[in-house]
RONU-508997 format. One record per residue (C-alpha): residue in one letter; x, y, z. Coordinates in Angstrom, 1 decimal. Each point is the difference from the previous one (the first is absolute). Example, Ala and Ser with C-alpha at 12.3 -4.5 7.8 and 13.67 -1.06 7.14 Angstrom:
BEGIN
A, 12.3, -4.5, 7.8
S, 1.4, 3.4, -0.7
END
This chain:
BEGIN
X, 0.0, 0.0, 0.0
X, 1.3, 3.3, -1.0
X, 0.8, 3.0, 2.6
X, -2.3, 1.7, -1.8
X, -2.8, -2.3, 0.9
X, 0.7, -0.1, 3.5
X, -0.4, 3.5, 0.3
X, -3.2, 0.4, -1.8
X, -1.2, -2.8, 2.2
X, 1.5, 2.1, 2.9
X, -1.8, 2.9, -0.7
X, -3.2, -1.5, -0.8
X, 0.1, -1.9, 3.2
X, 0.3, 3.8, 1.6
X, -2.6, 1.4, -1.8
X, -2.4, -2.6, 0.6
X, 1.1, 0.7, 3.7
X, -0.3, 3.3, 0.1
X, -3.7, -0.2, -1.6
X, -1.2, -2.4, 2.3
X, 1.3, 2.5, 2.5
X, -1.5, 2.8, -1.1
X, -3.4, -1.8, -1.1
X, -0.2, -1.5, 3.7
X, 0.8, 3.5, 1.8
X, -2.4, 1.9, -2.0
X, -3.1, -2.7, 0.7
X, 0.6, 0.7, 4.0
X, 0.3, 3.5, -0.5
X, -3.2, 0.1, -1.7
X, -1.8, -2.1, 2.8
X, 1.0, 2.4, 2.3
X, -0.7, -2.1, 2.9
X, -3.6, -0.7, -0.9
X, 1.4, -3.7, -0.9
X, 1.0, -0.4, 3.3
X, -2.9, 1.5, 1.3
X, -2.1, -2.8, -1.4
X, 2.6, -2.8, 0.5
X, -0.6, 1.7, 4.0
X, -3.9, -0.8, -0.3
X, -1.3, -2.4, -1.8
X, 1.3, -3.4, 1.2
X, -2.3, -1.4, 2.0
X, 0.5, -3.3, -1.4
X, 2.4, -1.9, -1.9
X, -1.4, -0.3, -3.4
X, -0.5, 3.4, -0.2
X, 3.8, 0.6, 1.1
X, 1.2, -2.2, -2.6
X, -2.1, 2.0, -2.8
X, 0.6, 3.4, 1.8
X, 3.7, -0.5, 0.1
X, 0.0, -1.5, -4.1
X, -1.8, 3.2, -1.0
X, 2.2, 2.4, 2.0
X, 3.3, -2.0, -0.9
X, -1.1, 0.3, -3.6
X, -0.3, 3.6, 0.3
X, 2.9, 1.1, 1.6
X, 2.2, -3.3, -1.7
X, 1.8, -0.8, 2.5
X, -0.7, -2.9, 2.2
X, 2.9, 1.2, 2.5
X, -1.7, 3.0, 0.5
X, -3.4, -1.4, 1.0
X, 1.6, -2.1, 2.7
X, 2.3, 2.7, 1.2
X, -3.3, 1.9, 0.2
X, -1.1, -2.8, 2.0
X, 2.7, -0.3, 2.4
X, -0.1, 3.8, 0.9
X, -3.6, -1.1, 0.9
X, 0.4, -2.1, 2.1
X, 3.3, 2.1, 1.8
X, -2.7, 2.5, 0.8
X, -2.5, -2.6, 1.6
X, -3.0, 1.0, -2.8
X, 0.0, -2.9, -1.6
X, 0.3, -3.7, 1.0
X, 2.1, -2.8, -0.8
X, -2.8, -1.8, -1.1
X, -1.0, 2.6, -2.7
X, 2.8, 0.0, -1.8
X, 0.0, -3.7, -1.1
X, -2.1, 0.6, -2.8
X, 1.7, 3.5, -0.9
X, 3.2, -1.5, -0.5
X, -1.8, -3.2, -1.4
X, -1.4, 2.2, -2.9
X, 2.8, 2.1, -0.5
X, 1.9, -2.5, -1.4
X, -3.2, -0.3, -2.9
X, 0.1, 3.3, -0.6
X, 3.8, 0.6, -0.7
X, -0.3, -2.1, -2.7
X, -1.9, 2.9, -2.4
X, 3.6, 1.2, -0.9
X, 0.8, -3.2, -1.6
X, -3.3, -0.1, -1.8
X, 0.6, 3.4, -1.4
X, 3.5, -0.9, -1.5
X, -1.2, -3.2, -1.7
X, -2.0, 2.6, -2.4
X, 3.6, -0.3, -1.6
X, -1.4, -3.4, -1.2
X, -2.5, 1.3, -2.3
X, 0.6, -0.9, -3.5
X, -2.5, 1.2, -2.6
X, -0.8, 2.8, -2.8
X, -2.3, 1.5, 1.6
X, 0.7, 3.6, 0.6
X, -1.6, 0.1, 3.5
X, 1.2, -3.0, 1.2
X, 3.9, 1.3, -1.2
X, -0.5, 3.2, 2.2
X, -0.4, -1.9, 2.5
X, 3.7, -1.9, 0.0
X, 2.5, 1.4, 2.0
X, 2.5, 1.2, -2.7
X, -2.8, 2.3, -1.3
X, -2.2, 0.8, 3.4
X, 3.1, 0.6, 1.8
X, 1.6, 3.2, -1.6
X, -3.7, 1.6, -0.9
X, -0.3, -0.1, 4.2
X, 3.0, 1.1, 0.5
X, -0.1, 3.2, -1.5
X, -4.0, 0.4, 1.2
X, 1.4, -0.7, 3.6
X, 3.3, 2.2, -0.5
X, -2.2, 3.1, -1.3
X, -2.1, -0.5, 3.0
X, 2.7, -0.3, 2.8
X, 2.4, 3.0, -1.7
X, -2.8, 2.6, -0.5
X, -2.2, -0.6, 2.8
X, 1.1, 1.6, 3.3
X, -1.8, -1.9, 2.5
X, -3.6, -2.5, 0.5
X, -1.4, -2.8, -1.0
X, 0.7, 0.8, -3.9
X, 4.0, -0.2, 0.8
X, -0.9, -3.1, 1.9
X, -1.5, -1.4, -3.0
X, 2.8, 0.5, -2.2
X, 2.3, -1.5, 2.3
X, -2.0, -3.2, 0.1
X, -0.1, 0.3, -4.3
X, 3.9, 0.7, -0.4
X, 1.0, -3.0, 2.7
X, -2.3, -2.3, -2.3
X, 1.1, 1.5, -3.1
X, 3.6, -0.7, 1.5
X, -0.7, -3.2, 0.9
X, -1.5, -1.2, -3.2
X, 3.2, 1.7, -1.3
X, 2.2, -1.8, 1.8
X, -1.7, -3.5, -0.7
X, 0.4, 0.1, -3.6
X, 3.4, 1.4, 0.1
X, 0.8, -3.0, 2.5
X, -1.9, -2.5, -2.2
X, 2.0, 1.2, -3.6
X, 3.8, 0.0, 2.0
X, -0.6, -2.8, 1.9
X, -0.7, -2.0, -3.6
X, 3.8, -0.8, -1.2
X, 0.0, -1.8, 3.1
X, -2.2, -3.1, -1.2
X, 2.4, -1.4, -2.1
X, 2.8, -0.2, 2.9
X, 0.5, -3.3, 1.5
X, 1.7, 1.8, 3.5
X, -3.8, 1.5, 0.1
X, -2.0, -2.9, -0.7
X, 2.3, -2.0, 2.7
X, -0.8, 2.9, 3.0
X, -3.4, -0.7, -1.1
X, 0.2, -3.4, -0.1
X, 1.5, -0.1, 3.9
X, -3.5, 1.7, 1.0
X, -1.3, -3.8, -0.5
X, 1.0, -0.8, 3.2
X, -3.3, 1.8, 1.9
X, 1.6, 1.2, 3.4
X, 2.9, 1.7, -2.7
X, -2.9, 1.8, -1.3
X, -1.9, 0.8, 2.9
X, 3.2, 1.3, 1.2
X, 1.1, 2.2, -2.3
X, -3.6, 1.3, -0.9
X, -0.2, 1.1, 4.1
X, 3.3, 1.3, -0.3
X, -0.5, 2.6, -3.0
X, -3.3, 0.9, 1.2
X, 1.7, 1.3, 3.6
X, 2.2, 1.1, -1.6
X, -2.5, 2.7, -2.1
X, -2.1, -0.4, 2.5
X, -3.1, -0.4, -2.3
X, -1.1, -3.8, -1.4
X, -1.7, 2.6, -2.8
X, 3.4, 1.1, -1.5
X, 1.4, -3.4, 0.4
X, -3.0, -1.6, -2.1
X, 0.7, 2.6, -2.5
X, 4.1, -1.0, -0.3
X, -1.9, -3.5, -0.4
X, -2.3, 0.6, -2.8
X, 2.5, 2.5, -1.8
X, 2.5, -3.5, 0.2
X, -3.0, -2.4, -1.3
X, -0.1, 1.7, -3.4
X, 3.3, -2.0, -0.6
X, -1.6, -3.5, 0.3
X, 1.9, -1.5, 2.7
X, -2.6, 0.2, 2.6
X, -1.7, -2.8, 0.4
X, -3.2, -0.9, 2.7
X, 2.3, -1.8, 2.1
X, 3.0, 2.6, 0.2
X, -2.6, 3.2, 0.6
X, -1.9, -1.8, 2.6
X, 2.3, -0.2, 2.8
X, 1.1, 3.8, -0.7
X, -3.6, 1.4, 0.1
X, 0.0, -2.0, 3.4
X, 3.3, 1.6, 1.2
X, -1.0, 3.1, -1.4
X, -3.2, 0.4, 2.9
X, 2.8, -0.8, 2.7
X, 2.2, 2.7, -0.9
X, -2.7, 2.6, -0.2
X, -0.4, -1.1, 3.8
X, 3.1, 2.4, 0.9
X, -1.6, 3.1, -0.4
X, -2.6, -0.7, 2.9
X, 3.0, -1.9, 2.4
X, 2.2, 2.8, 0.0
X, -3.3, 2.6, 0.5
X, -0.3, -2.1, 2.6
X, 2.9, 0.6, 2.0
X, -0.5, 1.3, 3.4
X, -3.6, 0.1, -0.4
X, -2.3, -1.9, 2.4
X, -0.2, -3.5, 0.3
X, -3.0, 0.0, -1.9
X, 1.1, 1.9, -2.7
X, 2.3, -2.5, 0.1
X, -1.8, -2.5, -0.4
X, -1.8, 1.7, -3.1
X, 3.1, 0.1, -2.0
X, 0.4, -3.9, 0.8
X, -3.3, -1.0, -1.2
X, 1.1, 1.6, -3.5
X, 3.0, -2.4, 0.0
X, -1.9, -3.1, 1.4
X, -2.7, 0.4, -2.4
X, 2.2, -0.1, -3.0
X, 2.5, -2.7, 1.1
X, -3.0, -2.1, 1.2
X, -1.6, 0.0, -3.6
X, 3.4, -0.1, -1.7
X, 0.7, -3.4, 1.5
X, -3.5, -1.1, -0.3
X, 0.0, 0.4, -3.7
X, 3.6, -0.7, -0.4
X, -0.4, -3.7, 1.6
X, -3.0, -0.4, -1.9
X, 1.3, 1.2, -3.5
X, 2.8, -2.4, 0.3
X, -1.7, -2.7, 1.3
X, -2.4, 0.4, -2.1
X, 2.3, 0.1, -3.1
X, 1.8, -2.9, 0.7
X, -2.7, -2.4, 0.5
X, -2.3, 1.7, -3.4
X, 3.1, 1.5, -2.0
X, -2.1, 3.6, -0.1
X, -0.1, 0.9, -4.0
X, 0.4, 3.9, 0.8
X, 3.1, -1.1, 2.4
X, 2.4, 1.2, -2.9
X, -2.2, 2.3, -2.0
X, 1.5, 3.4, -1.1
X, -1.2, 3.0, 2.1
X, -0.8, 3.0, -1.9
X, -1.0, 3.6, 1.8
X, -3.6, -0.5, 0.4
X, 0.1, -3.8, 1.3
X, 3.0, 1.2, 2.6
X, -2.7, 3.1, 1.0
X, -2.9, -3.0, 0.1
X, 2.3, -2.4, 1.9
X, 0.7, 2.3, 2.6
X, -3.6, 1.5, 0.4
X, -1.5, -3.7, 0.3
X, 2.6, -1.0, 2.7
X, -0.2, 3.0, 1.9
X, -4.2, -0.7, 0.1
X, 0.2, -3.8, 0.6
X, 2.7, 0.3, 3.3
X, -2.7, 2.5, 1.5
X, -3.1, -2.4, -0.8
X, 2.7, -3.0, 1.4
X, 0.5, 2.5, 3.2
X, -3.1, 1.9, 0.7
X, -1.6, -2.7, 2.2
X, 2.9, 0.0, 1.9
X, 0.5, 3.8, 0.7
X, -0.7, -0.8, 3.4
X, 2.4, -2.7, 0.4
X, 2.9, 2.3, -1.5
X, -0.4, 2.7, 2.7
X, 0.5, -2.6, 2.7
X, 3.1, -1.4, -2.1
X, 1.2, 3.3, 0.0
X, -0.8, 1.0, 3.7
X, 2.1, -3.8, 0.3
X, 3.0, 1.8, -1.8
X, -0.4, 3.3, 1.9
X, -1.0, -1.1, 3.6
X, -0.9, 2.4, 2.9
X, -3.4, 2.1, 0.5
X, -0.6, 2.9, -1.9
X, -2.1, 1.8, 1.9
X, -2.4, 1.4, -2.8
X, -1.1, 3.5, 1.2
X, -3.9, 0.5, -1.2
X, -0.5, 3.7, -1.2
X, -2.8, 1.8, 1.2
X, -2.9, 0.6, -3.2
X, 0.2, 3.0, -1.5
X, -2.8, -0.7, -2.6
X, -0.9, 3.1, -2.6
X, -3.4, -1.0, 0.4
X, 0.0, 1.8, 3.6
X, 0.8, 3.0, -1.4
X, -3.6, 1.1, -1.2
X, -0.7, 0.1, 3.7
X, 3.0, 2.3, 1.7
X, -0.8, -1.2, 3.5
X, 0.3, -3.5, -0.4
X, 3.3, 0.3, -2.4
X, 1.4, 2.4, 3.2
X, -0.8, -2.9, 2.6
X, 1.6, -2.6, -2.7
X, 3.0, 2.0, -0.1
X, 0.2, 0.5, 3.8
X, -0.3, -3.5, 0.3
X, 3.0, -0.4, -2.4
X, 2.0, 2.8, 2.1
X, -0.8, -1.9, 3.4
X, 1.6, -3.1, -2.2
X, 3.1, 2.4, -0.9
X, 0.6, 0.8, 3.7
X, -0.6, -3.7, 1.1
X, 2.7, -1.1, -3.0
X, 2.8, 2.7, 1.4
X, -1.0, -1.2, 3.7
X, 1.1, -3.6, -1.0
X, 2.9, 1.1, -1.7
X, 1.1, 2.0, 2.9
X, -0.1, -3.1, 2.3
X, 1.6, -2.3, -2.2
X, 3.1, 2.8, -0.4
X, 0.2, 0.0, 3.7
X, 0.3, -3.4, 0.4
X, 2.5, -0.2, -3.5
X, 2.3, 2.3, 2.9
X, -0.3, -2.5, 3.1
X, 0.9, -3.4, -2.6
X, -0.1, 0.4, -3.6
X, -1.9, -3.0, -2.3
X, 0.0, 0.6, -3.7
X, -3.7, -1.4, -0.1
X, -1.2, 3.1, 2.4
X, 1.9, 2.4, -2.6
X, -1.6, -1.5, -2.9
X, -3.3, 0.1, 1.5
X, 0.5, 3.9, 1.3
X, 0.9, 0.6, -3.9
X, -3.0, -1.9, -1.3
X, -1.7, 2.1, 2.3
X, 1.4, 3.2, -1.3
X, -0.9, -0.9, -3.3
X, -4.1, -0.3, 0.5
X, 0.6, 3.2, 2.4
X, 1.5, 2.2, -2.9
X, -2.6, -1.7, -2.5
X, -3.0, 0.7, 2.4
X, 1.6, 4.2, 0.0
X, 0.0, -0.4, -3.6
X, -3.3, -1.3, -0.5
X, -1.5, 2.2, 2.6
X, 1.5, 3.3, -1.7
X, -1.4, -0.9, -3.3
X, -3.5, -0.5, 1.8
X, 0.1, 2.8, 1.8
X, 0.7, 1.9, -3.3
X, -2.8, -1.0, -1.2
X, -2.4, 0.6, 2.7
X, 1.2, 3.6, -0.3
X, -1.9, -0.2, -3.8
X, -3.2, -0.1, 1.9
X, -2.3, 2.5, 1.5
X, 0.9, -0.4, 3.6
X, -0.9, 2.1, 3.1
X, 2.6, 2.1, 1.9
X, -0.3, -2.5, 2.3
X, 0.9, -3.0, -2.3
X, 3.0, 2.3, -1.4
X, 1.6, 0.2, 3.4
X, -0.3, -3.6, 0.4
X, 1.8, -0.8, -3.3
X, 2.6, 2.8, 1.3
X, 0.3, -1.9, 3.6
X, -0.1, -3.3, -2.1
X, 3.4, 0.8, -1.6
X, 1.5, 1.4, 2.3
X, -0.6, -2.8, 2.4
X, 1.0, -2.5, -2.5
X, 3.3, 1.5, -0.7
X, 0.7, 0.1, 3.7
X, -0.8, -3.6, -0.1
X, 2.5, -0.5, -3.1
X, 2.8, 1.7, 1.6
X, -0.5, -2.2, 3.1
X, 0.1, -2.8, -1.8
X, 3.2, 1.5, -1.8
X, 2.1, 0.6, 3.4
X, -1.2, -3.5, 1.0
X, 2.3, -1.2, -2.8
X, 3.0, 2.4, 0.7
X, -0.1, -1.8, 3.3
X, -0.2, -3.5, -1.5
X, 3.1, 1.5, -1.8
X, 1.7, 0.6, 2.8
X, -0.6, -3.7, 1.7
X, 1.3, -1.7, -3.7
X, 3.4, 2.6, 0.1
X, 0.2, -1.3, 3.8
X, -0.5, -3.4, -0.8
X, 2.2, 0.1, -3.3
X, 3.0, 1.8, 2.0
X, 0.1, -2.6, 2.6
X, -0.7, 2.5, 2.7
X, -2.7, 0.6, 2.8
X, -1.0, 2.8, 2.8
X, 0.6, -1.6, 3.8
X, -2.7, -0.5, 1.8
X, -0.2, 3.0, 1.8
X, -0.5, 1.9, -3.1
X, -2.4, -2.5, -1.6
X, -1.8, 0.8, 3.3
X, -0.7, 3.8, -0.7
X, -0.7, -0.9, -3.6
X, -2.7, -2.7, 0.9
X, -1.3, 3.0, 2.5
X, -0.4, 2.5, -2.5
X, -0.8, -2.3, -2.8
X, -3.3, -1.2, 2.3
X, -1.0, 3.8, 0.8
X, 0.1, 0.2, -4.0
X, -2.0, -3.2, -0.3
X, -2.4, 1.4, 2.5
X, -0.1, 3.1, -2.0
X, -1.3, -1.1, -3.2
X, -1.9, -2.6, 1.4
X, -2.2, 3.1, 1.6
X, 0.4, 1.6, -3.1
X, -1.4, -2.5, -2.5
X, -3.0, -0.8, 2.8
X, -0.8, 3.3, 0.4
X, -0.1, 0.8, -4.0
X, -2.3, -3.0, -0.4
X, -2.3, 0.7, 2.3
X, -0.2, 3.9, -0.2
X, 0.5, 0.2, 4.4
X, 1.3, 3.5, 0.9
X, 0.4, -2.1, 3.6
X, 2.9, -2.3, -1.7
X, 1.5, 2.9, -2.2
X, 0.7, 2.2, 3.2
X, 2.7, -2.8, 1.7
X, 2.0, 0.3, -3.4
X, 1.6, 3.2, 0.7
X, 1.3, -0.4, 3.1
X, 1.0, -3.2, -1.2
X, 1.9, 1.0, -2.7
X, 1.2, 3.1, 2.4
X, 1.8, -3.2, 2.3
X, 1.3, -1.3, -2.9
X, 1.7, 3.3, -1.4
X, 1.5, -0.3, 4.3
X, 1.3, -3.0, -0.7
X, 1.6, 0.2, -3.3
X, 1.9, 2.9, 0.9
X, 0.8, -1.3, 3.3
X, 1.8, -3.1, -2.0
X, 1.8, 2.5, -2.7
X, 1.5, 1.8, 3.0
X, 1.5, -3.2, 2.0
X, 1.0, -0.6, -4.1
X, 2.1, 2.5, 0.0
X, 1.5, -0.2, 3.1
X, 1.2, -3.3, -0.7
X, 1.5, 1.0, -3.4
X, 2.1, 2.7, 1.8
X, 1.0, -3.0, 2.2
X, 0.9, -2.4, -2.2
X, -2.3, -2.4, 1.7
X, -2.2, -0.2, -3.0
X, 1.4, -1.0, -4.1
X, -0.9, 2.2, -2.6
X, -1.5, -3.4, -1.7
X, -2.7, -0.4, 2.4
X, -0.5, 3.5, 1.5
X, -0.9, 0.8, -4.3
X, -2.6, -2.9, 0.5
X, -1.4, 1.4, 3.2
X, 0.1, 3.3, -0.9
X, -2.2, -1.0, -3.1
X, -2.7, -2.4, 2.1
X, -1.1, 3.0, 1.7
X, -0.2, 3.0, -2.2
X, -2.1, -2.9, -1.8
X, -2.0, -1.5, 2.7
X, -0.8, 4.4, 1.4
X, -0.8, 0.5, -3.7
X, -3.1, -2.8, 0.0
X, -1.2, 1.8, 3.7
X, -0.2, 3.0, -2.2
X, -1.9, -0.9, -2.8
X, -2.4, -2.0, 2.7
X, -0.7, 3.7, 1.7
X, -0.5, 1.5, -3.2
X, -3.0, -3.2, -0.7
X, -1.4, 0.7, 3.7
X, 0.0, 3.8, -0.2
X, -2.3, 0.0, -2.8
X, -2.3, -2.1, 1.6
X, -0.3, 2.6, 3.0
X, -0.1, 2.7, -2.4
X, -3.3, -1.7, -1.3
X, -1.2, -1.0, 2.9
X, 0.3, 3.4, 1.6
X, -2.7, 2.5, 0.3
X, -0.3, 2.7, -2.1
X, 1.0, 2.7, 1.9
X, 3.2, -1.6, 1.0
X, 3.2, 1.3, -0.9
X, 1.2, -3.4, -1.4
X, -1.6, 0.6, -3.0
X, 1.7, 3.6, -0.3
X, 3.8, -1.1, 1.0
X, 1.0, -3.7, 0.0
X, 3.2, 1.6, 1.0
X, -0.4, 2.1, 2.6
X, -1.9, -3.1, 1.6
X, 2.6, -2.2, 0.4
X, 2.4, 2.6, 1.2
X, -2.3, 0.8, 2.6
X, -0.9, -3.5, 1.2
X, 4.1, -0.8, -0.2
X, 1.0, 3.2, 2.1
X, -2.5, -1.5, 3.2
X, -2.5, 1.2, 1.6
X, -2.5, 1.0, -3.2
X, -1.8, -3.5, 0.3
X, -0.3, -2.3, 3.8
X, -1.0, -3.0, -2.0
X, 3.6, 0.4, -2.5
X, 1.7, 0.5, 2.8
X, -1.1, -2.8, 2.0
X, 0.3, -2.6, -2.7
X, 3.0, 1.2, -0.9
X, 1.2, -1.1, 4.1
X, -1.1, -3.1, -0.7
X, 1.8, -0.4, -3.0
X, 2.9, 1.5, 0.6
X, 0.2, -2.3, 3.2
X, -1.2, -3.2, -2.0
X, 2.9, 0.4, -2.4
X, 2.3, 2.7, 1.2
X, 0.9, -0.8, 3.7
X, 1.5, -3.5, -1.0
X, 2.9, 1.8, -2.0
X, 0.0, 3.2, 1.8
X, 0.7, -2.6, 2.5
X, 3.4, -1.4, -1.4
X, 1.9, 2.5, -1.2
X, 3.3, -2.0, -0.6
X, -0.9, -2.2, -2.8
X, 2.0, -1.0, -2.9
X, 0.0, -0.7, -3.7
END
């Protein structure tokens, strides 16, 4: 083969790359998230997973992507493992439309219609359509559109260039013999998976396939085992989004690889088997474009009708695989459908804030406990946990949004105000929680630990904290000006203590009886664990300020309030709770004031 032909070949190879590319990017760009959207929804069963995630996958062409989708899903607890069994089941149907678009270079025939319609004419006339669009449009769904043309223009392109300098190589017996090697099935299956990871898309690999056929060395028992390997490679895309997402997730990229090893070796068993006992006729037939396209469509459809009875079985193969619990958090409903009726959407999303607050209180204990011993099953859960915390903000926000559409009292818009302003307190709880889980993994990975006596004055002011937002979430559920009232003096004790700790801190740097290591560490676990009692007042304030009368001054000067209750004397009931607190929690370390790090 000539150097010339190699680098035609090269360059087609890129082009046809590059189209696929650009053809792939511009579909998700023009879904805009609404694909997801729906992929989000509508799965309340498995068959309608299956055709949900064909139709979607078809779309966007890009089977990878659709399970990627999935696995960010699942990371952010709104979907569940079980739902995206027949997504990935169906997205491996509908990545086959690429293939089924390039065997259009099969047509043979004089018809004038039917010749537009083979690559080496259709791909140049949408070419320059999609490259008029995509240079002379500035921005929408119109430059969109002519991305999507140019990358199939491209791609059409780059299949018939591949096809014509990939021709000389028919008649050369070192090409024939490669070919002849992919006889041996796990070979095949081997190097299919292999190219496919490698380009990470089993639709660009198919297309190197066809382009290949139009030499006639592919035969039904050499393409076979490469269309198998070819849906195990495309499996890498969704392991590596994957990495250092929740065990669940986890789990969601594994069912994408069991599912297509499962029916390779089904069908590979039973194609061999089945050959050697009936000697198959089509076993050495020629593949041309359109019966490589056909070939891998009716696989892909006859391992999901093998598989879908089973769906249930592979989630408990791959919770086998990846043991532990995965705590699932459920996500409160935020249904559109309240929305025509403001005051049932605001109790829906103060429901879901309640959740938020609940979330962050969970993670806060777990961090606390990460501190005393760490166990890399609490810090996966706190993150798992974060995840549905920041999805819950995310979803809340958008709702919220929306609410604001509507005709709502002045009442109802302070309630959305107090609504996201309490939820972001809740978020930023949640938020320190983890910078504390932080500091237990940097302990534990260092090899180093506080003594006891100052694990003592942490466990002291990490239980006044506890106490704190435990007050705080009750009294935001309930609406109890009686339970908001005992969070500021509360949080007043735990300001006392926190500074109390950063003094003796210092002290003992001067002295050298403390390392810079640890005393960083400290230092860190209680600007973090004062910053939670701070964001718990600001919760608890507002629920005074709505429970107050009307002519009090809370309502004027949330400010001036706090200053006054902090300075003594402006409020007998602050002042006495905050006694009780400050000799619940305080007196035991104001007690021993010669602990160490």
């Amino acid at each position: 083969m000539e150097l010339g032909n190699i680098i035609a070949v090269l360059g087609a190879v890129a082009t046809f790359l590059f189209g696929m590319s650009t053809m792939t990017d511009g579909l998700e760009k023009l879904s805009s998230g609404r694909l997801e959207n729906i992929l989000e929804r509508l799965t309340s069963n498995v068959i309608k997973g299956v055709l949900l995630g064909a139709v979607v996958t078809g779309l966007i062409q890009s089977s990878a992507a659709t399970t990627v989708m999935c696995v960010g899903f699942v990371n952010a607890g709104i979907m569940k493992l079980e739902q995206t069994v027949g997504i990935i089941m169906g997205a491996n149907i509908g990545t086959t439309v690429t293939a089924q678009l390039l065997s259009l270079g099969d047509i043979s025939s004089d018809n004038i219609v039917l010749m537009f319609l083979k690559p080496s004419f259709l791909g140049p006339i949408l070419a320059v359509i999609g490259i008029i669009f995509y240079m002379f449009i500035k921005s929408g769904h119109k430059k969109t559109i002519g991305q999507i043309v140019l990358g199939l223009g491209l791609l059409f392109i780059g299949m018939n260039t591949m096809s014509t300098a990939v021709a000389p190589l028919q008649d050369l017996p070192e090409f024939q013999a490669v070919f002849t090697a992919f006889s041996n099935p796990f070979l095949g299956v081997a190097v299919g998976a292999l190219i496919t990871a490698l380009l990470q898309s089993s639709s660009a690999s198919m297309g190197i396939l066809q382009a290949i056929s139009t030499t006639g060395v592919v035969t039904f028992h050499i393409a076979m085992p490469l269309i198998m390997g070819q849906n195990i490679g495309t499996c890498i895309t969704a392991l590596i989004s994957s990495i250092g997402a929740s065990r669940n997730a986890k789990r969601t990229a594994m069912i994408h690889l069991f599912f297509n090893i499962i029916g390779s070796l089904f069908f590979l068993v039973a194609l061999y088997a089945g050959n050697a006992l009936f000697s198959f006729p089509f076993w050495g037939a020629t593949m041309n474009m359109s019966s490589i396209a056909n070939l891998h469509l009716a696989f892909n459809v006859a391992c999901t009708a093998l598989l879908l009875p089973f769906n249930r079985q592979l989630v408990k193969l791959v919770k086998l695989v990846v043991p532990g619990d995965a705590e699932e958090r459920e996500l409160s409903v935020l249904d559109d459908r309240f929305l025509s009726s403001p005051s049932l959407a605001l109790e829906k999303a103060h429901d879901a804030v309640v959740q938020m607050g609940e979330f962050a209180r969970d993670n806060f204990l777990l961090s606390v406990e990460l501190i005393k011993k760490f166990d890399a099953k609490k810090l996966e859960r706190l993150n798992e946990t974060e995840t549905a915390l920041d999805k819950l903000e995310e979803l809340l926000d958008n709702y919220l949004v929306k609410l604001t559409d509507r005709a709502l009292t002045p009442e109802e818009s302070a309630k959305v105000s107090e609504l996201l302003h309490t939820l972001s307190d809740f978020e930023r709880i949640g938020d320190y929680a983890v910078n504390v889980s932080e500091c237990g993994a940097a302990l534990h990975n260092r090899g180093i630990a506080f003594s006891a006596q100052a694990q003592g004055e942490l466990d002291q002011l990490a239980a006044a904290v506890n106490e704190t937002l435990e007050k705080t979430i009750a009294c935001y559920q309930s609406h109890q000006r009686a339970v908001a009232v005992q969070v500021e003096p509360l949080e007043e004790v735990v300001d006392l203590i926190a500074d109390t700790l950063k003094n003796r801190h210092v002290e003992r740097l001067k002295t050298g009886e403390c390392t810079i290591e640890l005393g960083t560490q400290f230092l860190e676990l209680l600007i973090n664990l004062e910053r939670i009692s701070d964001h718990c007042s600001n919760v608890a304030l507002r629920v005074v300020r709505q429970t107050a009368s009307k002519d009090d001054k809370i309502r004027i000067d949330s400010h001036a309030y706090t200053r006054d209750l902090h300075h003594g004397g402006a409020d007998p009931e602050f002042d006495q709770l905050f006694g009780e607190y400050r000799k619940k929690y305080f007196a035991p370390i104001a007690q021993d004031s010669t602990a160490h790090i």
